[in-house]
HTML snippet that shows the backbone in 3Dmol.js (N, CA, C, O; Angstrom):
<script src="https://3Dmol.org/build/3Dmol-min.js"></script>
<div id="view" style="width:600px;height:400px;position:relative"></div>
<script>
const pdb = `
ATOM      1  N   UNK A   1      27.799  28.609  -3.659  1.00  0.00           N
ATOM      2  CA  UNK A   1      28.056  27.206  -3.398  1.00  0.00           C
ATOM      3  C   UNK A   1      26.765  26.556  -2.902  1.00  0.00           C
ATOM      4  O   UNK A   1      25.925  27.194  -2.267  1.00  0.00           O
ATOM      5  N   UNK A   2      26.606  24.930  -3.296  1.00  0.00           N
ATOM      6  CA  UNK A   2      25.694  25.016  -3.004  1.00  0.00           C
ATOM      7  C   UNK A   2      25.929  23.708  -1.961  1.00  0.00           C
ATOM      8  O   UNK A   2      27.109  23.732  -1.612  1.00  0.00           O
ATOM      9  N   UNK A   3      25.288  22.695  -1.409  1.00  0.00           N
ATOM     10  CA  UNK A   3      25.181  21.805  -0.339  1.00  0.00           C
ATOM     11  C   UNK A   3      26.660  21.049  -1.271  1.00  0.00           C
ATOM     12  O   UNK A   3      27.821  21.420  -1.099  1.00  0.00           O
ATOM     13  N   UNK A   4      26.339  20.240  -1.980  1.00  0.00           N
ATOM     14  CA  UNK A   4      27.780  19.714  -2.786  1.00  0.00           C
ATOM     15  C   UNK A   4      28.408  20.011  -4.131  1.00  0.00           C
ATOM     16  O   UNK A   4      28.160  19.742  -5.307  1.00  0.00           O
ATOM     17  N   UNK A   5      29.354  20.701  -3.435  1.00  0.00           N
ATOM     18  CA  UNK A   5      30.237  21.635  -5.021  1.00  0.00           C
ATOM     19  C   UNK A   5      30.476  20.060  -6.216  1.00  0.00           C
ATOM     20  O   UNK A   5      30.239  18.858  -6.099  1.00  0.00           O
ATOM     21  N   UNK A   6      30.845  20.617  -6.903  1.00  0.00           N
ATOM     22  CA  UNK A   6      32.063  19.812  -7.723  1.00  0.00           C
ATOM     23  C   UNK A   6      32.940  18.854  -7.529  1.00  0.00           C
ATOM     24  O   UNK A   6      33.023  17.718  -7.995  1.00  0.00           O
ATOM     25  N   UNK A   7      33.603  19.461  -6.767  1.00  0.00           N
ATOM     26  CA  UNK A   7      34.481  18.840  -5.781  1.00  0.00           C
ATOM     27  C   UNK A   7      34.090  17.315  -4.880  1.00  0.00           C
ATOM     28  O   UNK A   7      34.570  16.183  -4.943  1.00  0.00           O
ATOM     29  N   UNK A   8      32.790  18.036  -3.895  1.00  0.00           N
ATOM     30  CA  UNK A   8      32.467  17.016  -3.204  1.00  0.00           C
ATOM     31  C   UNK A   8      32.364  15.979  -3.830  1.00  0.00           C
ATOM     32  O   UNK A   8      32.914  14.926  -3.508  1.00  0.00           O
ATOM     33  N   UNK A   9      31.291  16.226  -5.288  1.00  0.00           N
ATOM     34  CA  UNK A   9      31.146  14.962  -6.240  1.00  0.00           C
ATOM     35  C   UNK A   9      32.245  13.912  -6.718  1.00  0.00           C
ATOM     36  O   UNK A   9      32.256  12.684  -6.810  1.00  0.00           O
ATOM     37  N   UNK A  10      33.129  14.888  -6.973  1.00  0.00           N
ATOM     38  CA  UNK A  10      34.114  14.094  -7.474  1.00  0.00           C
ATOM     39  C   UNK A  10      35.019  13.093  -6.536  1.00  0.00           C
ATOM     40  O   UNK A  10      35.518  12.013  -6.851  1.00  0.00           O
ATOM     41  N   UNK A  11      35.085  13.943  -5.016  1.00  0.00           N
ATOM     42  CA  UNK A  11      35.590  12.806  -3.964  1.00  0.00           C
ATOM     43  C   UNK A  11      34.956  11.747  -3.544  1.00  0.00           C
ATOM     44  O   UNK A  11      35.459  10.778  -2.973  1.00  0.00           O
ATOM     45  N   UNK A  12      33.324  11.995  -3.949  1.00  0.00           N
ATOM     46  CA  UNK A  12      32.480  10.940  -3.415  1.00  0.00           C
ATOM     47  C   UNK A  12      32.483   9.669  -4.836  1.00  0.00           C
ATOM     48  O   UNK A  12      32.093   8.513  -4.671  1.00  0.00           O
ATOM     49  N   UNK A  13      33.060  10.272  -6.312  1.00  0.00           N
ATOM     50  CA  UNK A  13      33.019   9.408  -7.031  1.00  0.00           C
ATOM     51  C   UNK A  13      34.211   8.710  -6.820  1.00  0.00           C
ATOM     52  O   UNK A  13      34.102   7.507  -7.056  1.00  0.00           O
ATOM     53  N   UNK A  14      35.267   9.065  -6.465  1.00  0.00           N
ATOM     54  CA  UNK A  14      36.142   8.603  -6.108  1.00  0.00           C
ATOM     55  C   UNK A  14      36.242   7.153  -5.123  1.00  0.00           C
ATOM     56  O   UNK A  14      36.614   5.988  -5.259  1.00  0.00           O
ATOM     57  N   UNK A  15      35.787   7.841  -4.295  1.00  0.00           N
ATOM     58  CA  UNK A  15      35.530   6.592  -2.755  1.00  0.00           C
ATOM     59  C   UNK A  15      34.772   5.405  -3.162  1.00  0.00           C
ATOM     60  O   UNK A  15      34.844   4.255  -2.729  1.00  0.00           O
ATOM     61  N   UNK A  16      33.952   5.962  -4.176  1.00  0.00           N
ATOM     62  CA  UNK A  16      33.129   4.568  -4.600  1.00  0.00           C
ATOM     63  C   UNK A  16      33.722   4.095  -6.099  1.00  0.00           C
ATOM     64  O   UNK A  16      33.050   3.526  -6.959  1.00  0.00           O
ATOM     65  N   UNK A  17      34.903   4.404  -6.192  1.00  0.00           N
ATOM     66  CA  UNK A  17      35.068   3.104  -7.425  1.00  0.00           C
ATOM     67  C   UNK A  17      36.477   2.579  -6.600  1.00  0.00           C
ATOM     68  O   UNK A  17      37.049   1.545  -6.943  1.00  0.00           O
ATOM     69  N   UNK A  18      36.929   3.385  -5.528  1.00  0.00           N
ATOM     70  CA  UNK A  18      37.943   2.759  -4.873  1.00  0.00           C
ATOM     71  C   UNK A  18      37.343   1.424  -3.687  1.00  0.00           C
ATOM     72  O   UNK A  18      37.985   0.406  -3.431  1.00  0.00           O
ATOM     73  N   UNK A  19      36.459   1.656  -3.309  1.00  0.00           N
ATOM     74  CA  UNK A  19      35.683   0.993  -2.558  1.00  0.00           C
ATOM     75  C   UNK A  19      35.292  -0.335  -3.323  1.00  0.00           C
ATOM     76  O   UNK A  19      35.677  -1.450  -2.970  1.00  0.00           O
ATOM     77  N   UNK A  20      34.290  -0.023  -4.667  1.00  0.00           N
ATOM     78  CA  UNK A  20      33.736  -0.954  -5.018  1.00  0.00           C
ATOM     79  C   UNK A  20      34.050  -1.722  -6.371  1.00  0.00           C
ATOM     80  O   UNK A  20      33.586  -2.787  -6.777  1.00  0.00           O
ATOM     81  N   UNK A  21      35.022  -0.820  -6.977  1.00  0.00           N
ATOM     82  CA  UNK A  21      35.703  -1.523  -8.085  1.00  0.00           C
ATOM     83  C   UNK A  21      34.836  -1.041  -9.582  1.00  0.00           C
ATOM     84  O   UNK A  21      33.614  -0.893  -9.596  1.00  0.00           O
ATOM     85  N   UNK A  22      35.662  -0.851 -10.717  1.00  0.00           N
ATOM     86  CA  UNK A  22      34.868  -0.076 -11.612  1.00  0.00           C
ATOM     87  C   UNK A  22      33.702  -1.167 -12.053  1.00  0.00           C
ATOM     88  O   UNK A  22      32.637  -0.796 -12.546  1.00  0.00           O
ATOM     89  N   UNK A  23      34.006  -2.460 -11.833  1.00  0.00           N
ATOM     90  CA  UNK A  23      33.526  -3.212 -12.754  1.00  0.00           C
ATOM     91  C   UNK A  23      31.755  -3.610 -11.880  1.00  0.00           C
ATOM     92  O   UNK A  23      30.729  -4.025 -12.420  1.00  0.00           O
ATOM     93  N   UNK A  24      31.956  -3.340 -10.710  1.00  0.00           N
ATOM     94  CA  UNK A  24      30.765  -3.353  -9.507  1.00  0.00           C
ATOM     95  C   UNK A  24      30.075  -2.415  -9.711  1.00  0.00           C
ATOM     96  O   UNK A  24      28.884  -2.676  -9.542  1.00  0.00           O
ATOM     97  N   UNK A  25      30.369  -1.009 -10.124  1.00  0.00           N
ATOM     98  CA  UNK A  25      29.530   0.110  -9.869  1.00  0.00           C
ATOM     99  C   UNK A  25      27.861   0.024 -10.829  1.00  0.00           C
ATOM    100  O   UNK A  25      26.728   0.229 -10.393  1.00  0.00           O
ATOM    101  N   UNK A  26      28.282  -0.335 -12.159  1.00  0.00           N
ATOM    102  CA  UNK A  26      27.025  -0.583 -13.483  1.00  0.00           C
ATOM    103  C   UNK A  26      26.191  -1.715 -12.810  1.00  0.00           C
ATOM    104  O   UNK A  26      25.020  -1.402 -12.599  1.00  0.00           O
ATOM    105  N   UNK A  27      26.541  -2.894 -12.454  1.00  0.00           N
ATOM    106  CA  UNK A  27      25.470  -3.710 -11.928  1.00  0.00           C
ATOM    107  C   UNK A  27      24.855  -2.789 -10.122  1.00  0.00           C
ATOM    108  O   UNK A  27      23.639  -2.745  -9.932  1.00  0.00           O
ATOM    109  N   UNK A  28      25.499  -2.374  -9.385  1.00  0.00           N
ATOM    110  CA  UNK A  28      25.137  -1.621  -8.719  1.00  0.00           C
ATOM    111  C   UNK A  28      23.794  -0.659  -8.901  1.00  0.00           C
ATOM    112  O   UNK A  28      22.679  -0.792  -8.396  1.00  0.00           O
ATOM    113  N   UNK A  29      24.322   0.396  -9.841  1.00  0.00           N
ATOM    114  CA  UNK A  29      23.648   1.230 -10.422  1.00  0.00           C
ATOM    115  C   UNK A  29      22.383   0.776 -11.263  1.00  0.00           C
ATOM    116  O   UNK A  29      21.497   1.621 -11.135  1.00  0.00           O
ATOM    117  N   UNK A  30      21.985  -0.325 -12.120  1.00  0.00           N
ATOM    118  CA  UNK A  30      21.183  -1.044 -12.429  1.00  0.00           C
ATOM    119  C   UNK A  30      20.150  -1.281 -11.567  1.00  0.00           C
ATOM    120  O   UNK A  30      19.032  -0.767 -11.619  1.00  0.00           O
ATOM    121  N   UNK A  31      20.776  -2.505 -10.342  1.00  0.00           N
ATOM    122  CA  UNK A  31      20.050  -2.467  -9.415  1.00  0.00           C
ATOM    123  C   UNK A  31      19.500  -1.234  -8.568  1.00  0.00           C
ATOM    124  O   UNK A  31      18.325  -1.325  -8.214  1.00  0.00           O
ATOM    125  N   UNK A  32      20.026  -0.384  -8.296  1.00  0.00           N
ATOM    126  CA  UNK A  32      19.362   0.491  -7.743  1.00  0.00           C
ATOM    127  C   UNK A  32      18.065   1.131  -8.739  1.00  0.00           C
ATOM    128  O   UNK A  32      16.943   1.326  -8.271  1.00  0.00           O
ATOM    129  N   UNK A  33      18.343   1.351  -9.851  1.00  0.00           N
ATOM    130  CA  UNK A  33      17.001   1.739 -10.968  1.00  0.00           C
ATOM    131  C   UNK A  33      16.300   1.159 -10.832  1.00  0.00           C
ATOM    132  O   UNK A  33      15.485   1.870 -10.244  1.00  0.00           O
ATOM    133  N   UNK A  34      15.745  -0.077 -10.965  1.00  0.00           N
ATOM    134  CA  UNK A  34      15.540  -1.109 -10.951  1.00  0.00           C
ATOM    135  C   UNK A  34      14.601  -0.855  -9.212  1.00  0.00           C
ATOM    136  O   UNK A  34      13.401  -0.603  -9.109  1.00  0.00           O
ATOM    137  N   UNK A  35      15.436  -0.993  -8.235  1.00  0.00           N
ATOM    138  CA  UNK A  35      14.769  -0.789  -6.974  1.00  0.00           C
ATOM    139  C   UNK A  35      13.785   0.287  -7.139  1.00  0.00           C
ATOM    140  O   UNK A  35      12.587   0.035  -7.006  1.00  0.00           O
ATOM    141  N   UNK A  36      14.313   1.784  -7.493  1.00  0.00           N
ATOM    142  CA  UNK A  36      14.141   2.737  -7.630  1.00  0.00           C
ATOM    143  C   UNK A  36      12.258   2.689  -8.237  1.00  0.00           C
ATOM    144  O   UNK A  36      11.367   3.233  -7.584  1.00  0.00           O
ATOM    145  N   UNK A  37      11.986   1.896  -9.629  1.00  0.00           N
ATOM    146  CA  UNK A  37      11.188   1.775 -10.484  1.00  0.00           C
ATOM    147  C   UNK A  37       9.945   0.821  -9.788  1.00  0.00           C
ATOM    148  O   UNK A  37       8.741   1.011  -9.955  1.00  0.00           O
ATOM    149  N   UNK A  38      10.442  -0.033  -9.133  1.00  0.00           N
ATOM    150  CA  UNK A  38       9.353  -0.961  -8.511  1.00  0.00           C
ATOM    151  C   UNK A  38       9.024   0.152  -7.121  1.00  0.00           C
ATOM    152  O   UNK A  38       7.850   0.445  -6.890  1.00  0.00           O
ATOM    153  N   UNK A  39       9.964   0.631  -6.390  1.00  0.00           N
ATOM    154  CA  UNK A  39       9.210   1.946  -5.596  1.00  0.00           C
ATOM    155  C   UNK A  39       8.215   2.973  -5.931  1.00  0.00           C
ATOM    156  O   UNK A  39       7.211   3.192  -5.253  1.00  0.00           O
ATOM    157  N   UNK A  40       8.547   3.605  -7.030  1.00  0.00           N
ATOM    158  CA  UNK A  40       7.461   4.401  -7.724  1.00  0.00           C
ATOM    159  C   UNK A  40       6.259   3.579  -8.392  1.00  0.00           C
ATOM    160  O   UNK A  40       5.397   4.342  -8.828  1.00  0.00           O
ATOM    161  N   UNK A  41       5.982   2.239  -8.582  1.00  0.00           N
ATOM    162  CA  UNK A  41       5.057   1.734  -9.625  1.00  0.00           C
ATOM    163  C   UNK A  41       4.198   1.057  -8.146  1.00  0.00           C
ATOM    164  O   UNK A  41       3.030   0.678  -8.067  1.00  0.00           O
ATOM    165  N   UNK A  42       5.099   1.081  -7.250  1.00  0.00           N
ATOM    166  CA  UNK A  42       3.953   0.860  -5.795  1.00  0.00           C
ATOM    167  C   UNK A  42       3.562   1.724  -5.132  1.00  0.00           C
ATOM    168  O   UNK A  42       2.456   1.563  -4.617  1.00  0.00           O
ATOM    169  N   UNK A  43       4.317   3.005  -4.872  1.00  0.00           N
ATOM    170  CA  UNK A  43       3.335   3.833  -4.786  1.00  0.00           C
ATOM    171  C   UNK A  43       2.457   4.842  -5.735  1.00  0.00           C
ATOM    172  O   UNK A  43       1.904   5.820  -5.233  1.00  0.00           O
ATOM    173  N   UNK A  44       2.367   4.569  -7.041  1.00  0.00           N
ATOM    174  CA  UNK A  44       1.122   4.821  -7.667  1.00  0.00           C
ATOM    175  C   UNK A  44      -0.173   4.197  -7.481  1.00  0.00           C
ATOM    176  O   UNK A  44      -1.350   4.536  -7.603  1.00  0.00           O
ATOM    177  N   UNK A  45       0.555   3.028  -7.097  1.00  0.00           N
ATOM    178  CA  UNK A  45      -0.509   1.906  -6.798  1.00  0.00           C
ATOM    179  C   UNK A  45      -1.408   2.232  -5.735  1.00  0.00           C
ATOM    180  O   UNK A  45      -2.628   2.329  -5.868  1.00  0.00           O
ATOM    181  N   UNK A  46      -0.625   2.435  -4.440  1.00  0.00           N
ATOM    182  CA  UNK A  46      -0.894   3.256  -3.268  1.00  0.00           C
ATOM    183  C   UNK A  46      -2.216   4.334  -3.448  1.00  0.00           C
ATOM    184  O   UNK A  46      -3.356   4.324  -2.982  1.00  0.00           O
ATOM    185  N   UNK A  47      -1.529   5.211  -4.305  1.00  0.00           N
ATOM    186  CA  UNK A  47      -1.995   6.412  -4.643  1.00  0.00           C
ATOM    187  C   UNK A  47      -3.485   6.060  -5.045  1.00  0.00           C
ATOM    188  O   UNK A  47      -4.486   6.272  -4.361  1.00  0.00           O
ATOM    189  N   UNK A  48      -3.403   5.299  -6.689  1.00  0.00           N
ATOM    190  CA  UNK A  48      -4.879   4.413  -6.824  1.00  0.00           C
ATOM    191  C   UNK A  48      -5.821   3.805  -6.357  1.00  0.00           C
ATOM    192  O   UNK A  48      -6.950   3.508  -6.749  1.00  0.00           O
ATOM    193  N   UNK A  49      -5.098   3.611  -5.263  1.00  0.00           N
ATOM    194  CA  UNK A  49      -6.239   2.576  -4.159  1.00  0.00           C
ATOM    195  C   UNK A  49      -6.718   3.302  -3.408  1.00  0.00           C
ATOM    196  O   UNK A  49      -7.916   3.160  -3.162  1.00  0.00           O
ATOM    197  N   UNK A  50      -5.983   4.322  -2.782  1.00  0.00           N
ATOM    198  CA  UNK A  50      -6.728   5.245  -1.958  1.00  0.00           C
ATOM    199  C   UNK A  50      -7.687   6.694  -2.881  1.00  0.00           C
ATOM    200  O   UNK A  50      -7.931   7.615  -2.101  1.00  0.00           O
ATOM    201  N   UNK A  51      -8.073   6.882  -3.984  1.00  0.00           N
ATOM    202  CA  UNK A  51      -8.264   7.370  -5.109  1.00  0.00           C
ATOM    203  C   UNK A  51      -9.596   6.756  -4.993  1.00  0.00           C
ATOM    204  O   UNK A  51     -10.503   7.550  -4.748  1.00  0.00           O
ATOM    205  N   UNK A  52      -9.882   5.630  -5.104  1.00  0.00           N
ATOM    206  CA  UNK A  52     -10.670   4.730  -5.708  1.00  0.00           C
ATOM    207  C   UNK A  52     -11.771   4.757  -4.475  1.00  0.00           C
ATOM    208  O   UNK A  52     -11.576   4.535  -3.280  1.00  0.00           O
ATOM    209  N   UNK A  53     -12.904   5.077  -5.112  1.00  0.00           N
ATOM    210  CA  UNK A  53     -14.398   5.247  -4.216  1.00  0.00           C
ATOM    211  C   UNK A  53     -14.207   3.834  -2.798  1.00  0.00           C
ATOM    212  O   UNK A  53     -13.668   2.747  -3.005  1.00  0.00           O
ATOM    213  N   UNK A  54     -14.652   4.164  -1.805  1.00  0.00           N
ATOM    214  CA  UNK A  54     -14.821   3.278  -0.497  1.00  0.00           C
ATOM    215  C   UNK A  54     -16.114   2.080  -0.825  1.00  0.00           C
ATOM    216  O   UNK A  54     -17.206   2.648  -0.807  1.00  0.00           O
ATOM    217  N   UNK A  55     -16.213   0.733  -1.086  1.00  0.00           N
ATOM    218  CA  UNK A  55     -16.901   0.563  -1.479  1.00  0.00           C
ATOM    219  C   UNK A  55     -18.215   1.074  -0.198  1.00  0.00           C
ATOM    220  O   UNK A  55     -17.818   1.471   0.897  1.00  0.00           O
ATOM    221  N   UNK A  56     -19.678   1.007  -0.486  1.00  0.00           N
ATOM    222  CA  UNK A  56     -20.642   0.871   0.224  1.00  0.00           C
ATOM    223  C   UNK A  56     -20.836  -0.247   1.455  1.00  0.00           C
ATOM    224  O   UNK A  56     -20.641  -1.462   1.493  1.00  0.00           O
ATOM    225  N   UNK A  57     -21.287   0.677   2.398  1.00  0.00           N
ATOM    226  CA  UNK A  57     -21.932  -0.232   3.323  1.00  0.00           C
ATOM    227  C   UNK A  57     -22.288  -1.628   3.190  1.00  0.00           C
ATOM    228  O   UNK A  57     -22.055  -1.661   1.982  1.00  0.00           O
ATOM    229  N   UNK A  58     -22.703  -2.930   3.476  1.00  0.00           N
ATOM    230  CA  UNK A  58     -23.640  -3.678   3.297  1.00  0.00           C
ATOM    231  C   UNK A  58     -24.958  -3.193   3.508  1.00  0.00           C
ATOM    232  O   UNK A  58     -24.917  -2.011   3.849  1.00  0.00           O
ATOM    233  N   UNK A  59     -25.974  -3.593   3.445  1.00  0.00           N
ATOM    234  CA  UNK A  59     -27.291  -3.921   3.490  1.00  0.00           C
ATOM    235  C   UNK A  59     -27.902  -4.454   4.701  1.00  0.00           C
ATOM    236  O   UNK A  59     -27.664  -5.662   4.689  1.00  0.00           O
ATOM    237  N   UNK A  60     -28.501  -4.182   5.631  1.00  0.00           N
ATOM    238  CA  UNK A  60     -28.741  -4.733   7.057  1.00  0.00           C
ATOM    239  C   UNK A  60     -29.650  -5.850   6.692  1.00  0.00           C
ATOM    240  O   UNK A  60     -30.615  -5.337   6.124  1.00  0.00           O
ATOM    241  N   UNK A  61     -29.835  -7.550   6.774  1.00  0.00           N
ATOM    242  CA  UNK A  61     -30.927  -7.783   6.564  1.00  0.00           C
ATOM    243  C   UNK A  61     -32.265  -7.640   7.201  1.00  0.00           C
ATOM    244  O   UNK A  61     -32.111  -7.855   8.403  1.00  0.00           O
ATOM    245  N   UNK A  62     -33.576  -7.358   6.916  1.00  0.00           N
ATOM    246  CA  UNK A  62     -34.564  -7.004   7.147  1.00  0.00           C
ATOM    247  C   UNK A  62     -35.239  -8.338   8.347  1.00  0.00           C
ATOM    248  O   UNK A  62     -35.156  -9.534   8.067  1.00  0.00           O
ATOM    249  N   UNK A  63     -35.863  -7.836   9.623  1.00  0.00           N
ATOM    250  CA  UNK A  63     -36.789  -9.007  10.204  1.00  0.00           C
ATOM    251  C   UNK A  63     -37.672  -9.660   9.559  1.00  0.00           C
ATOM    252  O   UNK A  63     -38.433  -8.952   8.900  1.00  0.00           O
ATOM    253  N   UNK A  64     -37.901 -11.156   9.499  1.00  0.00           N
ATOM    254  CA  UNK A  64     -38.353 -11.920   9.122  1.00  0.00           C
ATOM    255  C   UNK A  64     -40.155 -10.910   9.187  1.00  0.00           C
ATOM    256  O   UNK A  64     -40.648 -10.071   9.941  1.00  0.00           O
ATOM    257  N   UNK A  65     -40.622 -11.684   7.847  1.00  0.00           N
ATOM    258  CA  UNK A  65     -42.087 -10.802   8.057  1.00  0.00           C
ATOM    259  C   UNK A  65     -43.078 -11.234   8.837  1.00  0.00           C
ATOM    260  O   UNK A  65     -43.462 -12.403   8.875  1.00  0.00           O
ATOM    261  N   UNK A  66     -43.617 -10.138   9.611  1.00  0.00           N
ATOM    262  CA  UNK A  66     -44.584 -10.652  10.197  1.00  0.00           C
ATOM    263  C   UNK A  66     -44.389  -9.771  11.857  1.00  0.00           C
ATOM    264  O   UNK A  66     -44.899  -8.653  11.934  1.00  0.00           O
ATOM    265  N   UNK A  67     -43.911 -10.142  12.663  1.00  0.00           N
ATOM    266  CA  UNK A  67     -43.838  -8.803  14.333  1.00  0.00           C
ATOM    267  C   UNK A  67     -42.869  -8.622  13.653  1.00  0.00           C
ATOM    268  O   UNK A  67     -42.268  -9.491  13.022  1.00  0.00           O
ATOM    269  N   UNK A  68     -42.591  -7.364  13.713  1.00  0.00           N
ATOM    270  CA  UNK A  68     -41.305  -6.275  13.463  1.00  0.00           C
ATOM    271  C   UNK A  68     -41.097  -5.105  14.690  1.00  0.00           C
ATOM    272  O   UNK A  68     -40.499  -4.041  14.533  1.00  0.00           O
ATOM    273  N   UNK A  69     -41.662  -5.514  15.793  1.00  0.00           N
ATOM    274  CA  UNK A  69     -41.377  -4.814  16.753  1.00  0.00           C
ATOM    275  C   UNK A  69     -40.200  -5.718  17.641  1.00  0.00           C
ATOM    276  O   UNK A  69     -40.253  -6.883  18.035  1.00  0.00           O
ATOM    277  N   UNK A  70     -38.956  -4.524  17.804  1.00  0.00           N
ATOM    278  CA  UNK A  70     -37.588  -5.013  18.652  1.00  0.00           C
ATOM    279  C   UNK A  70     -37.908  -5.509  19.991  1.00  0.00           C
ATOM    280  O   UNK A  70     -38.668  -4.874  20.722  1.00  0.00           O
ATOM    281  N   UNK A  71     -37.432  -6.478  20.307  1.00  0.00           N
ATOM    282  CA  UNK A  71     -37.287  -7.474  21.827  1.00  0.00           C
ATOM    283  C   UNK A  71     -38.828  -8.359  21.305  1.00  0.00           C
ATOM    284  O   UNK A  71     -39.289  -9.080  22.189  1.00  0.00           O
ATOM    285  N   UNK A  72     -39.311  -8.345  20.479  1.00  0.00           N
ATOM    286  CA  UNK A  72     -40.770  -9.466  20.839  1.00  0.00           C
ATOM    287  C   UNK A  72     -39.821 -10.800  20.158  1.00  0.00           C
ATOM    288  O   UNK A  72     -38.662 -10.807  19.743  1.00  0.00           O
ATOM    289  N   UNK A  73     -40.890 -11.930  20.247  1.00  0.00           N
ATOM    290  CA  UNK A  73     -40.468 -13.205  19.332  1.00  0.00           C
ATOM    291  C   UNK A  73     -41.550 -13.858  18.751  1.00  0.00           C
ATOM    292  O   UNK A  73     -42.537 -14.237  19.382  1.00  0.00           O
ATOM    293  N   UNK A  74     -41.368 -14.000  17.501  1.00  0.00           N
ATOM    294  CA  UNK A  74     -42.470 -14.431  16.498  1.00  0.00           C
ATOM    295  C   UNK A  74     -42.381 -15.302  16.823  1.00  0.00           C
ATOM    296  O   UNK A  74     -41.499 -15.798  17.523  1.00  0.00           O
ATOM    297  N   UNK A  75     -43.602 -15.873  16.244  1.00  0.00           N
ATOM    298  CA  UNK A  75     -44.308 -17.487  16.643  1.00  0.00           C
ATOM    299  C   UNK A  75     -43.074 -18.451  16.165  1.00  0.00           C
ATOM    300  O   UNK A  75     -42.439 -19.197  16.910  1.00  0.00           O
ATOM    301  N   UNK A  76     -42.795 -18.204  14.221  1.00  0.00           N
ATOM    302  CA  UNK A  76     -41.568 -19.330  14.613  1.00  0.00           C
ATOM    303  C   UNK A  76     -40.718 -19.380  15.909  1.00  0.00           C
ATOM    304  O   UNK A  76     -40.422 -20.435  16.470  1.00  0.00           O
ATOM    305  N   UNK A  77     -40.349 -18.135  16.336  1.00  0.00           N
ATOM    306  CA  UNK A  77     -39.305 -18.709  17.589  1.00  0.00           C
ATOM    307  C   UNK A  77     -39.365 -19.041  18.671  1.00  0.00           C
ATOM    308  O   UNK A  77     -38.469 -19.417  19.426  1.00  0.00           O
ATOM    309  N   UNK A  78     -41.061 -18.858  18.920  1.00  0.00           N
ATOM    310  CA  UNK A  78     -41.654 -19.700  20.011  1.00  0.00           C
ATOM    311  C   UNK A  78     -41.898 -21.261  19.574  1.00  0.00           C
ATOM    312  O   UNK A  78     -41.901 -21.911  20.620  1.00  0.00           O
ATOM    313  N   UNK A  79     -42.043 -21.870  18.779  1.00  0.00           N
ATOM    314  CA  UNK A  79     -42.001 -23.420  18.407  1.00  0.00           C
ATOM    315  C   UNK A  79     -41.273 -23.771  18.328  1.00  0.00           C
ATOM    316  O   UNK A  79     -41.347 -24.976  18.572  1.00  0.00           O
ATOM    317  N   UNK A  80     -39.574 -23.196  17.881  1.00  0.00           N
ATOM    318  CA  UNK A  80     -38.831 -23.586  17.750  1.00  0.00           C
ATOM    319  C   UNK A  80     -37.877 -23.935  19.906  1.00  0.00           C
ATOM    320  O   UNK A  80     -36.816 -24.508  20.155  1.00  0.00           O
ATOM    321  N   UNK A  81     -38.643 -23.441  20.664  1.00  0.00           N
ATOM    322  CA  UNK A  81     -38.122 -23.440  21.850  1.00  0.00           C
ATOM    323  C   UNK A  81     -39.021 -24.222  22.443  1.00  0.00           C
ATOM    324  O   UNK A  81     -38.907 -24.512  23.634  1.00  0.00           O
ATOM    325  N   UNK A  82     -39.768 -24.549  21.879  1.00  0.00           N
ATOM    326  CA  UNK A  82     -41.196 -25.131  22.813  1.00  0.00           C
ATOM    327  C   UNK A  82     -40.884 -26.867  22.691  1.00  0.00           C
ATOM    328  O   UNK A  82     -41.653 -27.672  23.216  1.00  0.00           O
TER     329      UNK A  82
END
`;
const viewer = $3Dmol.createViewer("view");
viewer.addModel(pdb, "pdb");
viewer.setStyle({}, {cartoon: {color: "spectrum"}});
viewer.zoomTo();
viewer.render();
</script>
């Protein structure tokens, strides 16, 4: 035996056309495929995106030319304060 015999199936098909009516169950069942299909086509998607190379770093831009030593201030930025 296994988790649900035969049996179980058949009481559980039962409960749900007594419950929901024969004519409810096909649009039911539709919709659930349907749910079912847009779940799997997002997580492939998922899957792809994380798949897909990290893009690169940016590019640091470079100090203006001319002092390139950290904490000084080039002449533009002394005129510009003066």
């Amino acid at each position: 035996m296994g988790f649900m015999s035969p049996w179980h199936w058949a009481i559980v098909i039962i409960v749900l056309v007594l419950l929901f009516g024969a004519k409810k169950l096909p649009d039911m069942a539709r919709g659930l495929g349907q749910s079912l299909r847009i779940f799997k086509s997002e997580v492939k998607e998922m899957q792809k995106d994380d798949e897909a190379p990290a893009p690169a770093e940016p590019q640091r831009e470079l100090p203006p030319s001319g002092d390139t030593t950290p904490g000084t201030t080039s002449n533009a930025d002394t005129k510009k304060s003066a």
